[in-house]
HTML snippet that shows the backbone in 3Dmol.js (N, CA, C, O; Angstrom):
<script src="https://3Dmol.org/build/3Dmol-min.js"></script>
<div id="view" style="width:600px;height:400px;position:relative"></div>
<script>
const pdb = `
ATOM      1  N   UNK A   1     -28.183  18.664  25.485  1.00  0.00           N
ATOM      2  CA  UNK A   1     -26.940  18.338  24.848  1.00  0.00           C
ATOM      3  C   UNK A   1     -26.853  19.154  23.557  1.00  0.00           C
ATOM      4  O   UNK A   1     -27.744  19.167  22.707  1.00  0.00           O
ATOM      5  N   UNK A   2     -25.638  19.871  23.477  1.00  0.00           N
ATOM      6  CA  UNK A   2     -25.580  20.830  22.279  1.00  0.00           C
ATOM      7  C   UNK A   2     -25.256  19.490  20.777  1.00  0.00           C
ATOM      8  O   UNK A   2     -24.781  18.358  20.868  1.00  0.00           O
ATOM      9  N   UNK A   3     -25.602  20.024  19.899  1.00  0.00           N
ATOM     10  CA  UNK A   3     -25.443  19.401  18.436  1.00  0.00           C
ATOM     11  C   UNK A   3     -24.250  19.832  18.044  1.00  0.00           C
ATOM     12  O   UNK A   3     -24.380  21.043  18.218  1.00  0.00           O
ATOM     13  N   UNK A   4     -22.995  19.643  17.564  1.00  0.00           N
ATOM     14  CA  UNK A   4     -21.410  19.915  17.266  1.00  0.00           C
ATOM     15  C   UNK A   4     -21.772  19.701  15.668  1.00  0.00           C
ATOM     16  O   UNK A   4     -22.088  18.569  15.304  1.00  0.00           O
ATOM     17  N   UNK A   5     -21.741  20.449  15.006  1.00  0.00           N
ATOM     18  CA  UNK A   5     -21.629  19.767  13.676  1.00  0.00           C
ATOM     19  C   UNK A   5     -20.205  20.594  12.956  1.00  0.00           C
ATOM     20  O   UNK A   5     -19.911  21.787  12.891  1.00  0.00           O
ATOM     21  N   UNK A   6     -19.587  19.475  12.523  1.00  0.00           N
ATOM     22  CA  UNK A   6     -18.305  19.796  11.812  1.00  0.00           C
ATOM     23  C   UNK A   6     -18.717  20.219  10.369  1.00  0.00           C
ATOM     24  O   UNK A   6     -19.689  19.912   9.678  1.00  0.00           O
ATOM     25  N   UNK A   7     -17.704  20.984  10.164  1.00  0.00           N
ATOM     26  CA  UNK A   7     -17.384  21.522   8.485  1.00  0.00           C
ATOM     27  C   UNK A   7     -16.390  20.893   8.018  1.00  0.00           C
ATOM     28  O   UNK A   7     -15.248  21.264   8.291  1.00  0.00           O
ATOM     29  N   UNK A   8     -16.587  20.011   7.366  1.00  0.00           N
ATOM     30  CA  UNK A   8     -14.768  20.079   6.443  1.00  0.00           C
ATOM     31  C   UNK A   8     -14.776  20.291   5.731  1.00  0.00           C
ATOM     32  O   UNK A   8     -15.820  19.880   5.226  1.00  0.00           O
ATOM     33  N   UNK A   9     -13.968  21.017   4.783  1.00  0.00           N
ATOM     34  CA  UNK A   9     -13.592  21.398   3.375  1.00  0.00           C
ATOM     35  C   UNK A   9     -12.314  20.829   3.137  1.00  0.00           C
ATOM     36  O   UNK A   9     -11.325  20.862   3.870  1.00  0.00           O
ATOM     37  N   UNK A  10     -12.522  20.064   1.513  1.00  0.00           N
ATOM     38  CA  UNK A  10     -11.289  19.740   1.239  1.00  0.00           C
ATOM     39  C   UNK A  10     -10.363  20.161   1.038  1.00  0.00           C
ATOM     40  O   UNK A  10     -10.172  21.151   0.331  1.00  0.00           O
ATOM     41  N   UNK A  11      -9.352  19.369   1.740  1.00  0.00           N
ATOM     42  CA  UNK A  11      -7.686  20.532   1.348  1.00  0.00           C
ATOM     43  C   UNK A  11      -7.254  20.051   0.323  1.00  0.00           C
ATOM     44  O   UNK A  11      -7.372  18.864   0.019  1.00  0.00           O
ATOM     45  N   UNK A  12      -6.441  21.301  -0.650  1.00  0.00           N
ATOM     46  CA  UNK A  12      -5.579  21.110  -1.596  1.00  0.00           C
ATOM     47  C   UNK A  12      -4.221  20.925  -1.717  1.00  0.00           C
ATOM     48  O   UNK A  12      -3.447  21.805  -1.341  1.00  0.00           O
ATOM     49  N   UNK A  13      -3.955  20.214  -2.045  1.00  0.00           N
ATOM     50  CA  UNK A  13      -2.097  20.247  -1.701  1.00  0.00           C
ATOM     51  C   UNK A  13      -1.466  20.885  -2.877  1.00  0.00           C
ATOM     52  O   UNK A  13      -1.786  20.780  -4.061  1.00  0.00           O
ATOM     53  N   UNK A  14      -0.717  21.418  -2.450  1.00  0.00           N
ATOM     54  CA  UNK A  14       0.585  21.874  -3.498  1.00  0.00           C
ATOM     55  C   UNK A  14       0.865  21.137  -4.743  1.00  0.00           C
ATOM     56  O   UNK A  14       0.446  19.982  -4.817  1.00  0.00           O
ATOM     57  N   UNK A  15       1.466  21.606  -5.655  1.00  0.00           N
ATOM     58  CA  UNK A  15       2.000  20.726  -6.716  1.00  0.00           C
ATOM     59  C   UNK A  15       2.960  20.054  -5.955  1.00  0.00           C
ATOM     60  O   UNK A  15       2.819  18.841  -5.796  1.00  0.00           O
ATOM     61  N   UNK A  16       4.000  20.688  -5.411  1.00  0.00           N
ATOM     62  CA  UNK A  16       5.421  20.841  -4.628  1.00  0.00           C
ATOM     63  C   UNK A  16       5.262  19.212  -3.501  1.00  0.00           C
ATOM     64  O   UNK A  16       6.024  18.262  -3.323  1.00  0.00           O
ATOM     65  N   UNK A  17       4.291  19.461  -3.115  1.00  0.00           N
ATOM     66  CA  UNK A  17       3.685  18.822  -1.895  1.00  0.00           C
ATOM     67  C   UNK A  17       3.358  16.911  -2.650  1.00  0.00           C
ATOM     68  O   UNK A  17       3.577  15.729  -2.388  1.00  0.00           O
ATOM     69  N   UNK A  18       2.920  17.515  -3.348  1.00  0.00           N
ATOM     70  CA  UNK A  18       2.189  16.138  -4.449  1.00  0.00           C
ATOM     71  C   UNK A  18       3.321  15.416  -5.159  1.00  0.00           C
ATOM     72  O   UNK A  18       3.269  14.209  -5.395  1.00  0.00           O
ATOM     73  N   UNK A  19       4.519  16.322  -5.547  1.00  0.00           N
ATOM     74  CA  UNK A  19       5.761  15.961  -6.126  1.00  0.00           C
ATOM     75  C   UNK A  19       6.855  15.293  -4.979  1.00  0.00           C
ATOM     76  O   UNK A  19       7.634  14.359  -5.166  1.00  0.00           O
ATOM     77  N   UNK A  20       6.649  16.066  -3.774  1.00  0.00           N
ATOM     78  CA  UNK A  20       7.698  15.320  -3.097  1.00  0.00           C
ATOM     79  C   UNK A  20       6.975  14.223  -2.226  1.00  0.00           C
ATOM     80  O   UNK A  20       7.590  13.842  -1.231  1.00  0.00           O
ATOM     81  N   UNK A  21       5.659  13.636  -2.502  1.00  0.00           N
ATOM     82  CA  UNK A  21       5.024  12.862  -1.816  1.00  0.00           C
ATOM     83  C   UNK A  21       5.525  11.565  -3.047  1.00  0.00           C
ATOM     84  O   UNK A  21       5.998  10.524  -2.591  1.00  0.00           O
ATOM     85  N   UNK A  22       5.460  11.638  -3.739  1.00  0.00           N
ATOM     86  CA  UNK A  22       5.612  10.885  -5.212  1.00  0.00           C
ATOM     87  C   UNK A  22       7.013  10.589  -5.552  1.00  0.00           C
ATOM     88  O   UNK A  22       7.320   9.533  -6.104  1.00  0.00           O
ATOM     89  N   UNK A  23       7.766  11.386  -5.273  1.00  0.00           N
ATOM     90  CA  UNK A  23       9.456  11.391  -4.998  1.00  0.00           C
ATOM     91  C   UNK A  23       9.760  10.261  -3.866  1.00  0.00           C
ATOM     92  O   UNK A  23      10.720   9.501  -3.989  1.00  0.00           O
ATOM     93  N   UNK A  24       8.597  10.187  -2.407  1.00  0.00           N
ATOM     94  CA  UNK A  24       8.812   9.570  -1.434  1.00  0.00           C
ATOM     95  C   UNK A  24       8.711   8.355  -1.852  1.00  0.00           C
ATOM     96  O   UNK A  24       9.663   7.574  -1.868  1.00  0.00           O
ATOM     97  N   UNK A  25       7.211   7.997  -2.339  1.00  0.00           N
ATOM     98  CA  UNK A  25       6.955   6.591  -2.918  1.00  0.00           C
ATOM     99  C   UNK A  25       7.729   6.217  -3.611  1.00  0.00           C
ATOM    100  O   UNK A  25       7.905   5.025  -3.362  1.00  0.00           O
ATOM    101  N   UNK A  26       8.582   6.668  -4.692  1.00  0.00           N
ATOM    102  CA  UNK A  26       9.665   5.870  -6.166  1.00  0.00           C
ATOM    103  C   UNK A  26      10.573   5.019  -4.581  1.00  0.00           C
ATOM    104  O   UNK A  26      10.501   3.845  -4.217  1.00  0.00           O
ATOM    105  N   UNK A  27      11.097   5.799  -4.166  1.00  0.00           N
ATOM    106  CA  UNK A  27      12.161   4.648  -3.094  1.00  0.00           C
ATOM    107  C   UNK A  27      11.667   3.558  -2.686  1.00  0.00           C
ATOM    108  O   UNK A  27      12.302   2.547  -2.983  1.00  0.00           O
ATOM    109  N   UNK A  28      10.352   3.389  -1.860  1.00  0.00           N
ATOM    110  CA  UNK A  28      10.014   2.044  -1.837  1.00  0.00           C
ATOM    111  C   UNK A  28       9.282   1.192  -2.713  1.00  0.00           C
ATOM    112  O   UNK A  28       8.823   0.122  -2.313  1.00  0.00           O
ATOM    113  N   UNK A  29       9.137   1.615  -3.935  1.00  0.00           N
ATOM    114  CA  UNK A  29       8.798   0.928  -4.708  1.00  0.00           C
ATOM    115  C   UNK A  29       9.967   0.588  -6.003  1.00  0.00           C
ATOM    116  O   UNK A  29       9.723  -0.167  -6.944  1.00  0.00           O
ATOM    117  N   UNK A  30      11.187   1.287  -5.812  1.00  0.00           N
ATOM    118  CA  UNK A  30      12.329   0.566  -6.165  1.00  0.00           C
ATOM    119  C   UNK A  30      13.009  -0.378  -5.380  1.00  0.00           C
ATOM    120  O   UNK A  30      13.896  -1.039  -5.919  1.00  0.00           O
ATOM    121  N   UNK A  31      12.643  -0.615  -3.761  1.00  0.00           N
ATOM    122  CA  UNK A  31      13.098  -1.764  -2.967  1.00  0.00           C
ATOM    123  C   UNK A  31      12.431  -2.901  -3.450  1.00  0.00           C
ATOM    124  O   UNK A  31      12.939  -3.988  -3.726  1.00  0.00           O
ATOM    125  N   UNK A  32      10.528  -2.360  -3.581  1.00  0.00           N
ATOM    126  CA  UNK A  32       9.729  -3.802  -3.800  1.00  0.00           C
ATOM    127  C   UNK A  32      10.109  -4.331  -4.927  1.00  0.00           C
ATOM    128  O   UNK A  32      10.017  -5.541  -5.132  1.00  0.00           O
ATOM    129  N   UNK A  33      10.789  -3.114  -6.176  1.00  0.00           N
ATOM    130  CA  UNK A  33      10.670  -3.962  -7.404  1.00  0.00           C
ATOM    131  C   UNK A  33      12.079  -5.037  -7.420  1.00  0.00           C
ATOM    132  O   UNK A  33      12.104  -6.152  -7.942  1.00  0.00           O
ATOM    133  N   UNK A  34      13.050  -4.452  -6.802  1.00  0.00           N
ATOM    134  CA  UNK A  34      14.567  -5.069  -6.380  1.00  0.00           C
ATOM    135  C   UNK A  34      14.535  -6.184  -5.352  1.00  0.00           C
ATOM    136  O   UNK A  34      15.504  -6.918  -5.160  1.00  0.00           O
ATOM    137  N   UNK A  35      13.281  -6.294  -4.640  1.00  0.00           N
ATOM    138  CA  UNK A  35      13.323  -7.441  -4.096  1.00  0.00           C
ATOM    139  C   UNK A  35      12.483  -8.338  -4.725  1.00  0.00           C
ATOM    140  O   UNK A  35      12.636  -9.521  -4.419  1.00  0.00           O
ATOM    141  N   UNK A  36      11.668  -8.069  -5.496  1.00  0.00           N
ATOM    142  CA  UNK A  36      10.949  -9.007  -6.382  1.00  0.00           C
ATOM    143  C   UNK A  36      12.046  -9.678  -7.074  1.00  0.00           C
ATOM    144  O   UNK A  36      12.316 -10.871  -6.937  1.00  0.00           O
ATOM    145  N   UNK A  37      12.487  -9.089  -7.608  1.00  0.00           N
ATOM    146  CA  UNK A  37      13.364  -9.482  -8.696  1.00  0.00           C
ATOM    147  C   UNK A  37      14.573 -10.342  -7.954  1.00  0.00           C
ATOM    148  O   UNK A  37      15.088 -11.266  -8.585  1.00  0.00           O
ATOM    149  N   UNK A  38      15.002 -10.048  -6.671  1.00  0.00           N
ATOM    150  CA  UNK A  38      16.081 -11.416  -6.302  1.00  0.00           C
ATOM    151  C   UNK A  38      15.469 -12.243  -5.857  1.00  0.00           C
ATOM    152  O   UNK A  38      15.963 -13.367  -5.762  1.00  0.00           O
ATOM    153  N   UNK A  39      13.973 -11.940  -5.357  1.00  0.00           N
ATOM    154  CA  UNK A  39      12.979 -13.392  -4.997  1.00  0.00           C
ATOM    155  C   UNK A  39      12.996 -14.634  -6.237  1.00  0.00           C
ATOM    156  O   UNK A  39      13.163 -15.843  -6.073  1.00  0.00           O
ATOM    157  N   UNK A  40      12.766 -13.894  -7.486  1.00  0.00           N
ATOM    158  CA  UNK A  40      12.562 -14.385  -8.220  1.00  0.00           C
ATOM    159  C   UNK A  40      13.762 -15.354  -9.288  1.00  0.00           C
ATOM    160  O   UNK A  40      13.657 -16.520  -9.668  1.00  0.00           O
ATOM    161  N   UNK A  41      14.481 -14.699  -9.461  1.00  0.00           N
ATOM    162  CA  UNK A  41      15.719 -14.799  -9.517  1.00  0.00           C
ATOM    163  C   UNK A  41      16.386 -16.040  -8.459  1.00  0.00           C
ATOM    164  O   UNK A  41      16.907 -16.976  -9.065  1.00  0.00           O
ATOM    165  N   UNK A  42      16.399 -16.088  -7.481  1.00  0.00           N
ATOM    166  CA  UNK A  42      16.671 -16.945  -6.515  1.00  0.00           C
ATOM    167  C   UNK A  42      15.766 -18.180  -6.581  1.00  0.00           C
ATOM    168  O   UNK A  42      16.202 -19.228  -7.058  1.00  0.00           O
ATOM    169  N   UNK A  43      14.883 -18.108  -6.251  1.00  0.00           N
ATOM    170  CA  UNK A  43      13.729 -19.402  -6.633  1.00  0.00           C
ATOM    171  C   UNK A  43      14.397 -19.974  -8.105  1.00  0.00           C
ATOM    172  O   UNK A  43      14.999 -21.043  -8.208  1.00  0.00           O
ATOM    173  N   UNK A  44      14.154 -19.031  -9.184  1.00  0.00           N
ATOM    174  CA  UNK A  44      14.336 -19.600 -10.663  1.00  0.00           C
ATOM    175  C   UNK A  44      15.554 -20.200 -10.576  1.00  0.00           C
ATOM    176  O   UNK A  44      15.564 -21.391 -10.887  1.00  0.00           O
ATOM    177  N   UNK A  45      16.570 -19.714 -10.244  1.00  0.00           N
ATOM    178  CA  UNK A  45      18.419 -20.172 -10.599  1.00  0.00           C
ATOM    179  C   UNK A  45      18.787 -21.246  -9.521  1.00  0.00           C
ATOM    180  O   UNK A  45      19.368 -22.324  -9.641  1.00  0.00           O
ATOM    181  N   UNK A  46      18.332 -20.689  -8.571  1.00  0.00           N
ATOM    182  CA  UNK A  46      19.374 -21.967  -7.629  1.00  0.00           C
ATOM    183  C   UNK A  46      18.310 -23.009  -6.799  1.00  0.00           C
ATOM    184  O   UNK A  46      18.760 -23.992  -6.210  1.00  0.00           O
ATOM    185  N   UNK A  47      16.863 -22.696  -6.812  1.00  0.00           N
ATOM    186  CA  UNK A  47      16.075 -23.424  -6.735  1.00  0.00           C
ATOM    187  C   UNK A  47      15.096 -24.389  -7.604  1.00  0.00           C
ATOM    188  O   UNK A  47      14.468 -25.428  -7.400  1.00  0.00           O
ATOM    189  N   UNK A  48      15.288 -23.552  -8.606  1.00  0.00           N
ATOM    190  CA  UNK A  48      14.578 -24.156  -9.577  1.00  0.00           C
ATOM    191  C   UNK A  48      13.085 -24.566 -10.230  1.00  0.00           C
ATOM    192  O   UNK A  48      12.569 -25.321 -11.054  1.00  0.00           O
ATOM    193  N   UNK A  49      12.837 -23.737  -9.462  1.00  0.00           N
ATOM    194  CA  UNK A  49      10.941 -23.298  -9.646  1.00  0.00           C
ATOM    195  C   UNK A  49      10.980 -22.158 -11.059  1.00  0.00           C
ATOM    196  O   UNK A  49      11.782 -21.263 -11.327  1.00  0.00           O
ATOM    197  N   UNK A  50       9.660 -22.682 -11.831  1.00  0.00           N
ATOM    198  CA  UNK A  50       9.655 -22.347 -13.083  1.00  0.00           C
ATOM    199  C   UNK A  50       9.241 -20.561 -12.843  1.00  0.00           C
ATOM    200  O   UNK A  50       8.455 -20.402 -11.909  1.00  0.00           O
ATOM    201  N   UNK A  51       9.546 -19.642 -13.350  1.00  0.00           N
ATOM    202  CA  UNK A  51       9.706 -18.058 -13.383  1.00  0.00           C
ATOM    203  C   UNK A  51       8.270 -18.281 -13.358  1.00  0.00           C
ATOM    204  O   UNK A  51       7.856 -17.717 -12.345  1.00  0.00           O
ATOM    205  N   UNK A  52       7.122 -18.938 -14.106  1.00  0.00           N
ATOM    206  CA  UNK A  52       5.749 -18.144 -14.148  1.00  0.00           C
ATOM    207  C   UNK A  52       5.353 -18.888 -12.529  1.00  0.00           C
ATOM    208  O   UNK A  52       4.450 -18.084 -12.301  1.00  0.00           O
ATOM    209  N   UNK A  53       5.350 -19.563 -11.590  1.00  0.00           N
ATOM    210  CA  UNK A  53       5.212 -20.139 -10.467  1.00  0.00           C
ATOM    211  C   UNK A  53       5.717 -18.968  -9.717  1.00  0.00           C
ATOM    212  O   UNK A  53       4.851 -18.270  -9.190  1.00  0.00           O
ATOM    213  N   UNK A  54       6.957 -18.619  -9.568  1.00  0.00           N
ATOM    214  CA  UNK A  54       7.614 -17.712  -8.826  1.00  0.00           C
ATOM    215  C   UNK A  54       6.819 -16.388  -8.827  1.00  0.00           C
ATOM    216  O   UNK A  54       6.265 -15.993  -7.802  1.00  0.00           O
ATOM    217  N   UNK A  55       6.752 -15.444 -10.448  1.00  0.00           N
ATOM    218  CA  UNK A  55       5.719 -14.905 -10.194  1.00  0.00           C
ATOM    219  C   UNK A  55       4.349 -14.552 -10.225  1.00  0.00           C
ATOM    220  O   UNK A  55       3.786 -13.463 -10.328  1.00  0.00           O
ATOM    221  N   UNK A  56       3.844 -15.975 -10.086  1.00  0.00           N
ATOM    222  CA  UNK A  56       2.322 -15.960  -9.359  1.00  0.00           C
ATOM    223  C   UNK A  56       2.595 -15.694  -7.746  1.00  0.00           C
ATOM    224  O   UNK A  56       1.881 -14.898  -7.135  1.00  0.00           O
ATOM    225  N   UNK A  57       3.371 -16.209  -7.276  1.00  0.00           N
ATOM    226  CA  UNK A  57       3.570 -16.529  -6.092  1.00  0.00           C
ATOM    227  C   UNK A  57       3.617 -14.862  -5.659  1.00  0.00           C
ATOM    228  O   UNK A  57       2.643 -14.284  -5.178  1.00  0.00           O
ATOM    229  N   UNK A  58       4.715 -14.321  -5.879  1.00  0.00           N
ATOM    230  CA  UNK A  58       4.936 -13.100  -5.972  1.00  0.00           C
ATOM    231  C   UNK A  58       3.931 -12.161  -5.628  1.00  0.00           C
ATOM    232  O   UNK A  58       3.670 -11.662  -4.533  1.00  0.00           O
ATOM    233  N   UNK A  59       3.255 -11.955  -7.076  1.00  0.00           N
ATOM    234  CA  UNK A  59       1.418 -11.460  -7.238  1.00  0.00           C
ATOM    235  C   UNK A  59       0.492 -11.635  -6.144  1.00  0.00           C
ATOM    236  O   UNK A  59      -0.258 -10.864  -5.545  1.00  0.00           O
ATOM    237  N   UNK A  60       0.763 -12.906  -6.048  1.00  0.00           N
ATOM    238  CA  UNK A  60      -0.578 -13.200  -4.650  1.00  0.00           C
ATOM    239  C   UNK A  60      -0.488 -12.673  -3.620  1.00  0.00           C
ATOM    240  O   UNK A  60      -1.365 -12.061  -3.012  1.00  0.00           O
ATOM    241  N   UNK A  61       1.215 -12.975  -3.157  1.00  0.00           N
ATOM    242  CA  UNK A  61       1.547 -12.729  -1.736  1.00  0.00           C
ATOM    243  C   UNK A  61       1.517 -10.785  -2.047  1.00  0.00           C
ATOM    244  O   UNK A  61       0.990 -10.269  -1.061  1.00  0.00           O
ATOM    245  N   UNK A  62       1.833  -9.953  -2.858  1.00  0.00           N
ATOM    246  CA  UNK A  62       1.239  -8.525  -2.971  1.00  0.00           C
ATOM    247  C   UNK A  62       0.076  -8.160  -2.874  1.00  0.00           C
ATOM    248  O   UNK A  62      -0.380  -7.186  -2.274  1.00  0.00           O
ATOM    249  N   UNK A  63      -0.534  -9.097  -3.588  1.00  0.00           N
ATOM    250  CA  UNK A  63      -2.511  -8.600  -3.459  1.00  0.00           C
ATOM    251  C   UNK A  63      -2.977  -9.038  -1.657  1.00  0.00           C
ATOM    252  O   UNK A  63      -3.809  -8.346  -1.072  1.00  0.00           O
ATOM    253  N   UNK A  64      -2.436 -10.014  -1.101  1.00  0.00           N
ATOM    254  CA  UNK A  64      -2.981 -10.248  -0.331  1.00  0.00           C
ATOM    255  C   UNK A  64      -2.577  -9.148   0.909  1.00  0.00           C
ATOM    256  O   UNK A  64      -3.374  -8.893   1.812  1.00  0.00           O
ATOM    257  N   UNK A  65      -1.162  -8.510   0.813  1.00  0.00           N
ATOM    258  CA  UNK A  65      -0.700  -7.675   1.526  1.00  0.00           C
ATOM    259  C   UNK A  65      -1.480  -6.408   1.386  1.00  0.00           C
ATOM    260  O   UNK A  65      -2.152  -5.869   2.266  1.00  0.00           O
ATOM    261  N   UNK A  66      -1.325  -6.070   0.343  1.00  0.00           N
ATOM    262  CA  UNK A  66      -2.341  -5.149  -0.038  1.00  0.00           C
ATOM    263  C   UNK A  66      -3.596  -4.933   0.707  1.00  0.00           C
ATOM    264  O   UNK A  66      -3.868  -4.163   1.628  1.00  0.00           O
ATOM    265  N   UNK A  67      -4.339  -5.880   0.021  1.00  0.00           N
ATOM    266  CA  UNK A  67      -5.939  -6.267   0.818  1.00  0.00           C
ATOM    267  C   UNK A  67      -5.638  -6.174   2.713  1.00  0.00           C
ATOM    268  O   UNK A  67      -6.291  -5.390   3.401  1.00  0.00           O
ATOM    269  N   UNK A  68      -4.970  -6.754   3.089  1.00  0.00           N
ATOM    270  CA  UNK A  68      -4.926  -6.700   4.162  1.00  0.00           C
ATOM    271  C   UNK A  68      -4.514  -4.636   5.010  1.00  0.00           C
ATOM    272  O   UNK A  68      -5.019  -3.790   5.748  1.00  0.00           O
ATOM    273  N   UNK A  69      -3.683  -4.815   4.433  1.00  0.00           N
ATOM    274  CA  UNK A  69      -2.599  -3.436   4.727  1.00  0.00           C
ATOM    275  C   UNK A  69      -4.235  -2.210   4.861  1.00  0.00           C
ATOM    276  O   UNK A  69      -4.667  -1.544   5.801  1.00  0.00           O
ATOM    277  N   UNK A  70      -4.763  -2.421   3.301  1.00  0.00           N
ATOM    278  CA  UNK A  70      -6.353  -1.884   3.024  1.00  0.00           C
ATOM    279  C   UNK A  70      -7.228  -1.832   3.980  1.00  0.00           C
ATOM    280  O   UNK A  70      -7.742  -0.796   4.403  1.00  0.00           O
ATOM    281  N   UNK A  71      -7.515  -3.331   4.500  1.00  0.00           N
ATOM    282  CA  UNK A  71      -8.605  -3.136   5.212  1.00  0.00           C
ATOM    283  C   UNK A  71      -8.724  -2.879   6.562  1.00  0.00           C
ATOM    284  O   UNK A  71      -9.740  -2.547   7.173  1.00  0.00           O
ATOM    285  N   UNK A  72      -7.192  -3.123   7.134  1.00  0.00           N
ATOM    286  CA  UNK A  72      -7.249  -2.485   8.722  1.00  0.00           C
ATOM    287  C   UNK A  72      -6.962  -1.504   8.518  1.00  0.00           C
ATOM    288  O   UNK A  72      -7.531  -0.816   9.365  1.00  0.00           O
ATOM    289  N   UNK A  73      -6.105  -0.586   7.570  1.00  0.00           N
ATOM    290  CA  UNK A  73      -6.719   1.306   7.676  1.00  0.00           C
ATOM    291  C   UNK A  73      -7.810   1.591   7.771  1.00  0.00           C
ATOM    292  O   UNK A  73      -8.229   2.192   8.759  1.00  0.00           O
ATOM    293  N   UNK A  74      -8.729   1.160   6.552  1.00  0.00           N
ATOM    294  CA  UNK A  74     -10.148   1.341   6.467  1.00  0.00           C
ATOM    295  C   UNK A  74     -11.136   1.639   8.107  1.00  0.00           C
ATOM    296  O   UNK A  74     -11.755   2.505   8.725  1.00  0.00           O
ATOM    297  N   UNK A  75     -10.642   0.034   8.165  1.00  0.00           N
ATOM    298  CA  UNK A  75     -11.252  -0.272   9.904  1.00  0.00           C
ATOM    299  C   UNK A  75     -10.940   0.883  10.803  1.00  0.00           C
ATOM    300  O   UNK A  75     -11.731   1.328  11.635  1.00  0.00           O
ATOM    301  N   UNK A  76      -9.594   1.392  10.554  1.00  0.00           N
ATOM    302  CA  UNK A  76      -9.263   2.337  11.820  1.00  0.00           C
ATOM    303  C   UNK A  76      -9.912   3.272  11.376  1.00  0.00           C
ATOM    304  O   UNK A  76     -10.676   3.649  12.264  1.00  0.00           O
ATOM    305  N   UNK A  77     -10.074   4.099  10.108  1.00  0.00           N
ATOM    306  CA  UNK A  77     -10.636   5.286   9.923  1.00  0.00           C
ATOM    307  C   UNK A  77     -11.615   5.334  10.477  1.00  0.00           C
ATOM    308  O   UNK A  77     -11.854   6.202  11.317  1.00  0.00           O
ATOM    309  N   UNK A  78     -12.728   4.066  10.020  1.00  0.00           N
ATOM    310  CA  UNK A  78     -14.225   4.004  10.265  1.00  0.00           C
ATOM    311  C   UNK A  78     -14.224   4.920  12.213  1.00  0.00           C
ATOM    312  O   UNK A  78     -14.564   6.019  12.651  1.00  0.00           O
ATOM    313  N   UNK A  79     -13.474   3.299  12.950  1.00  0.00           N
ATOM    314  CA  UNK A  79     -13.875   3.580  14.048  1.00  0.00           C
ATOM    315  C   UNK A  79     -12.906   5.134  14.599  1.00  0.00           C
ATOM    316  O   UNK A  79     -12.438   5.164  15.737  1.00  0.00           O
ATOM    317  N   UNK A  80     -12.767   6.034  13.862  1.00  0.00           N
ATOM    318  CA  UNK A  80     -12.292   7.325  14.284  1.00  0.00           C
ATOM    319  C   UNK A  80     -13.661   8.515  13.728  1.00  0.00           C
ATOM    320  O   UNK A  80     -14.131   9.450  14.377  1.00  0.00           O
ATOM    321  N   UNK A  81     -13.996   8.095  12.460  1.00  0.00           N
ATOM    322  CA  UNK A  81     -14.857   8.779  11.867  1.00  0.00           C
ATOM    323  C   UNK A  81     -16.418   8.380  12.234  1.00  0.00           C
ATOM    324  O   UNK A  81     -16.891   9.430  12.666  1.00  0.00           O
ATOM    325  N   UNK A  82     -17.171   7.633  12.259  1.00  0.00           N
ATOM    326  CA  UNK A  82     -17.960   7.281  13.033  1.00  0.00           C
ATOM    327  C   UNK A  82     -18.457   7.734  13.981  1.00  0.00           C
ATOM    328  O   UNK A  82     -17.716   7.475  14.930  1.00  0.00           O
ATOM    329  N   UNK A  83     -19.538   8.428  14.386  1.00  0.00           N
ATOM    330  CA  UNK A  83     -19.700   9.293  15.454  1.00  0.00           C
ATOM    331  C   UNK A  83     -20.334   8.310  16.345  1.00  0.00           C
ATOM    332  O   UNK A  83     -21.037   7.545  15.685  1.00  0.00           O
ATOM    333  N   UNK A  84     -20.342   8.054  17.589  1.00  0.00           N
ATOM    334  CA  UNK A  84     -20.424   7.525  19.050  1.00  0.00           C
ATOM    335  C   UNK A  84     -22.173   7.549  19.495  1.00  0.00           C
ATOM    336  O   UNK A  84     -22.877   8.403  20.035  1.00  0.00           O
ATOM    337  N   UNK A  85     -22.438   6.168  18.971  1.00  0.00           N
ATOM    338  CA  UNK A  85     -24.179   6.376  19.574  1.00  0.00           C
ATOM    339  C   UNK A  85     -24.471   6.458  20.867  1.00  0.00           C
ATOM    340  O   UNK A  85     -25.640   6.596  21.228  1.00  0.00           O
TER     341      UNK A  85
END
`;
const viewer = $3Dmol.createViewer("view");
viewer.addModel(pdb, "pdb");
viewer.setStyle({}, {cartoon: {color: "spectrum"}});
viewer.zoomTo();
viewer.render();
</script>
């Protein structure tokens, strides 16, 4: 059985590349911040839950998305990168 050994070298991206990747992100992170804000807003005014409740609530339910969103990429990379015993 032959031995395959890969090279990778890291790629560099563009400024250009890095700018319109960063251009991409501002849009959905002006939805998350615009929907935070009528979550919050909504709970506080017509529901009536105190603003620091609302955003804890907020916070958590992000970290936990987060964490999650995190760790099944992770998982998929592994089992792609991982070489096959």
């Amino acid at each position: 059985m032959s031995d395959i050994s890969r090279t990778t070298e890291p790629r560099q991206l563009s400024v250009i590349t890095m700018l319109s990747y960063g251009i991409g992100e501002a849009a959905g992170a002006c939805k998350n911040i615009a929907w935070g804000v009528l979550l919050l807003f909504y709970y506080q005014q017509v529901v009536g839950v105190e603003a620091a409740l609302v955003g804890l609530a907020i916070a958590m339910s992000v970290v936990v998305a987060y964490g999650l969103i995190t760790a099944s990429t992770s998982q998929r990379l592994r089992a792609y990168t991982t070489p096959a015993s």
